[in-house]
N, C-alpha and C positions, 0 to 999 in steps of 0.2 A: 614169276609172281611180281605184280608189278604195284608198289606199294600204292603210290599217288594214286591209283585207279583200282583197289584189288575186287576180286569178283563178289557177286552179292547175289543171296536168296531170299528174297521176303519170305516168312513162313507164317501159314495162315493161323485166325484161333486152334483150330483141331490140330494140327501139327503136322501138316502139309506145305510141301515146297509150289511157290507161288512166281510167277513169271516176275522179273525185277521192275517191269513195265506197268504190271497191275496194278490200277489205281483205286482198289478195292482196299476195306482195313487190316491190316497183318497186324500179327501178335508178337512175331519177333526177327530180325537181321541174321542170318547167316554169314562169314566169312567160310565159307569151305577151303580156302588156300591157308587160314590161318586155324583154321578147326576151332573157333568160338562163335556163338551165338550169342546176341543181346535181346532183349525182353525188353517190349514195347509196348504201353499202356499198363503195365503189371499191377495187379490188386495190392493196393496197400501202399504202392511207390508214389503217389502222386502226392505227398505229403512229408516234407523230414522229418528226423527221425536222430537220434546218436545214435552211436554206432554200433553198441550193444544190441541193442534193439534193430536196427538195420540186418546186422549177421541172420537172426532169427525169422523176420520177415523172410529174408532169401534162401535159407536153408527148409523154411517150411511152404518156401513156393512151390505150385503145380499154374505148370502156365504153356499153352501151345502145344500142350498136351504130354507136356514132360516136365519130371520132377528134378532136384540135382542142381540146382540155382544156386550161385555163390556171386560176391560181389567181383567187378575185375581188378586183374593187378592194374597199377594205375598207366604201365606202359602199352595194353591194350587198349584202355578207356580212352586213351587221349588218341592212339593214333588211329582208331577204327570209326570210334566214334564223332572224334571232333572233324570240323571242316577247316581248314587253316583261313581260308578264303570267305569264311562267315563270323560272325558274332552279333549276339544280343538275339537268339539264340547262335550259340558255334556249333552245333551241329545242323545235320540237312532235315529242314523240316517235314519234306517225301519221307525220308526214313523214319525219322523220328518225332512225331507231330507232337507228342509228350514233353519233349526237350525244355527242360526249366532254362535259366539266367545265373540259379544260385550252386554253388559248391556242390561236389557229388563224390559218395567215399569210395573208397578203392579200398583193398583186400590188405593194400602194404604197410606198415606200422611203421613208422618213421624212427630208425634205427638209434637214433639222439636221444629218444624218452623213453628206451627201455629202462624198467628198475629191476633191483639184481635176480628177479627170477625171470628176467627177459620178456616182460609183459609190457608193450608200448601203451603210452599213453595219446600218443598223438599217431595219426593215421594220413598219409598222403590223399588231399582231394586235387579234383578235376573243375576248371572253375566253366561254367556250362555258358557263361556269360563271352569270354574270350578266348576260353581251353585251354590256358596257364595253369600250371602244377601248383599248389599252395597246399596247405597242411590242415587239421584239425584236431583239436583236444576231443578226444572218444566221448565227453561227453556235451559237446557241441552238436548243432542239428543240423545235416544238411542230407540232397536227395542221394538215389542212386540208384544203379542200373545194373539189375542183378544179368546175367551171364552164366553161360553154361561152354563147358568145354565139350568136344565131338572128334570126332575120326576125322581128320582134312584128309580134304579132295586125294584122291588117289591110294589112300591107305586102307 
């Protein structure tokens, strides 16, 4: 598996796997070596949001013909998604033609702002502008890029 280049599936709106060459629109990214999918154009993402409200957008997503949508932990989102080699947007615009500039949340709660029932206040983002890891208060607004886990390649 080769990180710097790992393999890639467009998959179409209906939820069909699409040649990585197709220059037609896909609904969402495959890693089959890493068994997650990201969701591309997704109803309702192209907008922020806190984070509360985020969770629920992607838990009540049906997208590419599949339900199960959760946000990513933030060390998938940065390394699948971002391009190290681009910014202003840092991801690839073929893959991701949706790709904002501003903050994007991630699943992981920044382990500092838990209070004592262990409930974070602040949430690790993904900064879509340079792909730099920075933080947010859950009720701050920024995008994001729901995700679904899958069987990798071979399993």
């Amino acid at each position: 598996m080769d990180f710097a280049k790992p393999s890639i599936i467009r998959i179409s709106p209906a939820g069909d796997h699409m040649p990585i060459d197709h220059k037609g629109k896909h609904a969402a990214v495959l890693y089959p070596d890493f068994g997650i999918q990201f969701a591309v154009e997704a109803k309702g993402f192209n907008k922020t949001a806190d984070y509360d409200t985020t969770i629920k957008r992607a838990a009540d997503l049906t997208h590419a013909g599949d339900s199960g949508w959760i946000l990513a932990p933030h060390s998938q989102l940065q390394l699948l998604t971002i391009d190290a080699n681009r910014f202003n947007p840092a991801a690839d615009p073929d893959l991701y033609p949706d790709a904002k500039t501003g903050w994007y949340w991630t699943s992981h709660g920044c382990a500092w702002s838990t209070d004592n029932a262990g409930v974070p206040s602040a949430f690790w983002q993904v900064c879509g502008y340079s792909g730099h890891l920075g933080y947010g208060n859950r009720n701050n607004k920024a995008f994001a890029r729901p995700c679904r886990f899958v069987a990798r390649a071979g399993q």
